[in-house]
C-alpha positions, 0 to 999 in steps of 0.5 A: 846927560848920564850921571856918570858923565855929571859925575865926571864933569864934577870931579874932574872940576873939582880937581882941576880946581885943587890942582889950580891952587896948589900949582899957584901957591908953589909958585908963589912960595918960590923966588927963582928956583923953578918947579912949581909948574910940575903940577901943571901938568896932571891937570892938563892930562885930566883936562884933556882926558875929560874933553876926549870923554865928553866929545865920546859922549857928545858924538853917542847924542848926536848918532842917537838923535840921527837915529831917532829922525829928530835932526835940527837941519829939517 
């Protein structure tokens, strides 16, 4: 993999591990009032922003092992 796609699954990782935290002790913090799942939803864009990045990625693989004959299907 390239390093800016290392790069991207790390970060993106790290803050949806951050945005796990938070969105959980919003939660715990509140008795009935509701709002904490409103730091839910940045990271469900970022999780689904990283999966649209490393299916691009995963498509350029494929077409360059196509292109080279090393198909596993032989």
């Amino acid at each position: 993999m390239k390093k800016k796609t290392i790069l991207l699954l790390l970060l993106t990782g790290f803050f949806v591990g951050v945005m796990a935290q938070e969105s959980i002790s919003q939660l715990r913090w509140r008795s009935v009032a509701i709002g904490g799942e409103i730091c839910l939803i940045p990271m469900i864009a970022l999780l689904v922003w990283f999966g649209w990045m490393l299916r691009d990625e995963l498509i350029k693989a494929n077409v360059r092992r196509w292109k080279n004959g090393n198909s596993r299907r032989k």
